[in-house]
C-alpha positions in Angstrom: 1.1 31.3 -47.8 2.6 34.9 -47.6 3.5 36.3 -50.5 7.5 36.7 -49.3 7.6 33.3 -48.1 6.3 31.9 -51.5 9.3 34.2 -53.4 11.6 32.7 -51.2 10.4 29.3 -51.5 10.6 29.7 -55.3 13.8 31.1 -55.7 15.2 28.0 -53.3 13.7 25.5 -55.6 14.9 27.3 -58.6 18.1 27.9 -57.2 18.5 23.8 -56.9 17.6 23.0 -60.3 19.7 25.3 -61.7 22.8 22.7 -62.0 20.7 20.3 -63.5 19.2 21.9 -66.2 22.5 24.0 -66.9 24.1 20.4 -67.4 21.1 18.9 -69.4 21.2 21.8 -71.2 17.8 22.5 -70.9 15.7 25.9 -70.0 13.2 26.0 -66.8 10.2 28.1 -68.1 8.7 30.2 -65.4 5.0 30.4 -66.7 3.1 33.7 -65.4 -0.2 31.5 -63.8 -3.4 32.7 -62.1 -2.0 31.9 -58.5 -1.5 35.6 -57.6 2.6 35.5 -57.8 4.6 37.5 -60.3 2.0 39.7 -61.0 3.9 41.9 -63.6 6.1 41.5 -66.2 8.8 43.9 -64.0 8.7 41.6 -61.5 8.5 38.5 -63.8 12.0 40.0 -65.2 13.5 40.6 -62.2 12.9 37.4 -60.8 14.1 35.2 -64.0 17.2 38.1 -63.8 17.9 37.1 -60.3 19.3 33.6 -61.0 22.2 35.0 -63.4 21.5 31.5 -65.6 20.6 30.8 -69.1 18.5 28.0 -67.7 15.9 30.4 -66.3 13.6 32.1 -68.7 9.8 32.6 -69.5 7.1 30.5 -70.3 5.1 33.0 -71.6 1.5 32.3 -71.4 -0.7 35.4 -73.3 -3.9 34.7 -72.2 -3.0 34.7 -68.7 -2.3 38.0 -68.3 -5.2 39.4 -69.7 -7.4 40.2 -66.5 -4.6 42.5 -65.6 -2.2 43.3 -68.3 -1.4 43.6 -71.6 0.5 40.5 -73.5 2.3 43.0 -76.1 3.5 44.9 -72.8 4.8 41.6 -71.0 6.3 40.7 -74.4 8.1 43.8 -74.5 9.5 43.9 -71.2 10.2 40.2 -71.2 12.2 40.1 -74.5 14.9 37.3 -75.1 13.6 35.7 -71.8 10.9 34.4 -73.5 11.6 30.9 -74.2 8.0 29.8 -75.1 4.9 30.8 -76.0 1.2 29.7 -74.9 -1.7 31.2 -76.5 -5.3 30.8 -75.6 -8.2 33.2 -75.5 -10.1 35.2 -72.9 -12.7 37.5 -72.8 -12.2 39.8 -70.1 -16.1 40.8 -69.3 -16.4 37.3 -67.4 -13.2 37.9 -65.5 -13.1 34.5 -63.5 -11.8 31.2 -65.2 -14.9 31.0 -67.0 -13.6 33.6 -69.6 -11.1 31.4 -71.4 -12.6 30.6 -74.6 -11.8 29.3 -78.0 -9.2 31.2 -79.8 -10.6 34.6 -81.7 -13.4 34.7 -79.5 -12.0 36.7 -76.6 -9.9 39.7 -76.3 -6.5 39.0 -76.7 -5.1 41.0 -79.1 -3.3 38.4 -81.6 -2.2 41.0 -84.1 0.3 42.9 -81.2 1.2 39.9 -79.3 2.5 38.7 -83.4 4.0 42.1 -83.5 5.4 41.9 -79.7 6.8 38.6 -80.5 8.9 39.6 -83.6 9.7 42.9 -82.1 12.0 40.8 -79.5 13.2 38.1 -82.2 10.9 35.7 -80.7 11.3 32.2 -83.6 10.1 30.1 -81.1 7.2 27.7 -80.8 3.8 28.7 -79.8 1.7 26.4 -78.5 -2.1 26.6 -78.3 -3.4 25.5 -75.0 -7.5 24.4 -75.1 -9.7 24.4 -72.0 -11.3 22.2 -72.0 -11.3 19.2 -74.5 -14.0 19.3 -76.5 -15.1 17.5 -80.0 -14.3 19.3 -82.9 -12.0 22.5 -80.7 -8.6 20.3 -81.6 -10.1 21.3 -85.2 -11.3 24.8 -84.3 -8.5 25.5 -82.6 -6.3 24.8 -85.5 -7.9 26.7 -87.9 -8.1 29.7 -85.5 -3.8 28.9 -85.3 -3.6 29.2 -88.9 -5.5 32.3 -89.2 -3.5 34.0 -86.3 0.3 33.2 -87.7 0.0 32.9 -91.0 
């Protein structure tokens, strides 16, 4: 699908849901996903900006942006539109899907994207997301959680 035609398509969707979550009183997370659309945080912002809502904000995911940015960057930029947090880990050599790996094992830089996060006032949660399941990663994982925000 063109590029254009996907923005529109998303910002119609949005657009409906809107009501709905403004009367729930819940938040749509807009997660930044490896399917080649809102490629930078600028555009990320301006997007979640363009609905004039306190329903509409990030789901940031840090590990996702790695191939091409910087999580501390899209942190920055994204500020109080961040209304959670997904971390996982990537080693960017691989470059393909194949580079998520277990947390502290990669390249994300978990000491900025901390630093990034408090830097905006960011007391959410942050959720560890583990591709795929293995025995003993729940476990691993964990530990690597611990070690990151103590």
């Amino acid at each position: 699908m063109p590029y254009d035609v996907c923005y529109e398509r998303a910002k119609e969707a949005v657009t409906q849901l809107i009501p709905t979550a403004e009367q729930l009183g819940v938040t749509l997370g807009i997660e930044n996903v490896w399917n080649k659309f809102l490629l930078s945080p600028l555009e990320m912002r301006d997007f979640i900006d363009g609905f004039g809502s306190k329903a509409v904000g990030s789901y940031f995911d840090a590990g996702n942006v790695l191939l091409t940015g910087y999580p501390d960057h899209w942190i920055k930029i994204l500020g109080q539109r961040i209304v959670r947090v997904h971390v996982k880990d990537f080693k960017k050599s691989v470059g393909t899907a194949e580079g998520f790996v277990d947390m502290l094992e990669g390249d994300v830089d978990f000491e900025a994207v901390k630093t990034a996060l408090a830097g905006v006032g960011y007391d959410g949660y942050v959720t560890a997301e583990m591709l795929p399941y293995q025995p003993g990663r729940p476990e691993k994982t964990a530990a690597a959680m611990k070690k990151i925000f103590k």
